[in-house]
C-alpha positions as CSV (number, residue, x, y, z in Angstrom):
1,X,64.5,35.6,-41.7
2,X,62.8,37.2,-38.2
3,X,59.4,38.0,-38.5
4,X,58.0,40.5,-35.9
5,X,54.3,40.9,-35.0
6,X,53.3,44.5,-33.6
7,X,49.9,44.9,-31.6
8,X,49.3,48.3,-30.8
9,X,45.5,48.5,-28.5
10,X,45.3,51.8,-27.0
11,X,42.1,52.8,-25.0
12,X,42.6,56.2,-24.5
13,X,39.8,57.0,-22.5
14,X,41.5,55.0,-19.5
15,X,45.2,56.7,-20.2
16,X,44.1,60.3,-21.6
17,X,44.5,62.1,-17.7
18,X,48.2,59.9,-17.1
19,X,51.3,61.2,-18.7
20,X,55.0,61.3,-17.8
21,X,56.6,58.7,-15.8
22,X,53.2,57.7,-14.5
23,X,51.1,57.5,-17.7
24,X,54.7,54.9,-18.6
25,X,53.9,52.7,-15.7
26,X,50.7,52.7,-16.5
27,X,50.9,51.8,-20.2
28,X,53.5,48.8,-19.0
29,X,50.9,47.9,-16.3
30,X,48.0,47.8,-18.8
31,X,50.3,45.5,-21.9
32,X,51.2,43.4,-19.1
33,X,47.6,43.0,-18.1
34,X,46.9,41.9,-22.0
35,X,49.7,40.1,-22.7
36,X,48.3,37.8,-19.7
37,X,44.9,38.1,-20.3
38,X,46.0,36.6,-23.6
39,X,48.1,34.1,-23.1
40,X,45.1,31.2,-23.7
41,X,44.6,32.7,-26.7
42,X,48.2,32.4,-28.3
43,X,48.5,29.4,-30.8
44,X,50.3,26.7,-28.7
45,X,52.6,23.8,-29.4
46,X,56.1,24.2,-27.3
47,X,55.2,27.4,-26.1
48,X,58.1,29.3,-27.9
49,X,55.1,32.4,-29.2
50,X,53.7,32.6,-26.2
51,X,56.6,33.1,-24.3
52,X,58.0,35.6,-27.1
53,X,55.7,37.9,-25.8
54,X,57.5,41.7,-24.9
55,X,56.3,45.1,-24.2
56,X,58.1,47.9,-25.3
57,X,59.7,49.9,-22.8
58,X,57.4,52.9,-23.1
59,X,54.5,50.4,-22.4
60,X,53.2,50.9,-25.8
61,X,53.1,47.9,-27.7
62,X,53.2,43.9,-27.0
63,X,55.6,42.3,-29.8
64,X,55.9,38.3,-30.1
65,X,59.0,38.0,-31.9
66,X,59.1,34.4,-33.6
67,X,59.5,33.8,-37.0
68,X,56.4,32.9,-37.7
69,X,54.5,35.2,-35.9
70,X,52.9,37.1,-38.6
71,X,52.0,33.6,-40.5
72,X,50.1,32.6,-37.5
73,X,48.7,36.0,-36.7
74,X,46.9,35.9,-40.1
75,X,46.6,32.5,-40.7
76,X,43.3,30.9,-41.7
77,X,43.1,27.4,-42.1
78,X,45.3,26.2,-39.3
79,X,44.3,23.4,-37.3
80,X,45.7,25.3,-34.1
81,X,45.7,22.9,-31.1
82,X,43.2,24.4,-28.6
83,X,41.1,25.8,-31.0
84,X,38.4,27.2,-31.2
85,X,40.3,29.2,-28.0
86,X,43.7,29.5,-29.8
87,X,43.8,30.8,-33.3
88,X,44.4,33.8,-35.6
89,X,45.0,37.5,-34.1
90,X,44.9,36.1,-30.6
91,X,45.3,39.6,-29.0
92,X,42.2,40.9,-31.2
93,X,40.1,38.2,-29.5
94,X,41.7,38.4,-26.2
95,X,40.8,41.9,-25.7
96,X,37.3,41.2,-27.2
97,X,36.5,38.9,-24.1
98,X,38.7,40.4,-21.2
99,X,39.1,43.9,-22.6
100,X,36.4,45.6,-19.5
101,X,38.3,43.4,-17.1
102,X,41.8,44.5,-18.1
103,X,40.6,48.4,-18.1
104,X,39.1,47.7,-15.1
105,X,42.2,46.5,-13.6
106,X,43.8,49.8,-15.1
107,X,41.5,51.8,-13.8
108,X,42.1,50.6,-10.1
109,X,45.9,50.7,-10.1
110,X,45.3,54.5,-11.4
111,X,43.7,54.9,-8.2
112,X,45.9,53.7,-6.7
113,X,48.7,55.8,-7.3
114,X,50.9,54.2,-8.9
């Protein structure tokens, strides 16, 4: 059985003025800011969940599809290696730490047109 794992993180005070094609790029721009933002974060071993990470076409959701995804997403208890860094609800904590940073980043690629 496939497991999938759904964040959805949407700052809407950055996007709220960006729609259409644009306010697409911009969503993609922004999940592929997270998803590397959060890659230390990500419980490792071989690197098969890290590198499962996708973003939706629409740019509105990061999805690591491994079959045990969701375990580790709400896992407590696991001796992850890396820890305290890598653990549970990686994204969560990700965008605690590097969450100004990433909308900063967003912000600046709004201005500049793209």
């Amino acid at each position: 059985m496939k497991a999938t794992l759904v964040s959805t993180i949407n700052p809407t005070s950055i996007l709220v003025n960006v729609t259409g094609k644009q306010g697409i790029k911009v969503k993609k721009f922004m999940a592929n800011e997270i998803v590397t933002a959060t890659e230390p974060f990500v419980p490792f071993r071989d690197g098969y969940l890290k590198n499962s990470a996708t973003i939706a076409l629409d740019g509105n959701f990061i999805q690591y599809n491994m079959p045990y995804a969701r375990r580790l997403w709400y896992g407590d208890g696991f001796n992850f290696n890396g820890a305290p860094i890598r653990g549970s609800r990686w994204v969560e904590r990700s965008w605690a730490v590097n969450g100004n940073e990433i909308l900063l980043a967003t912000a600046r690629y709004i201005a500049r047109g793209n």
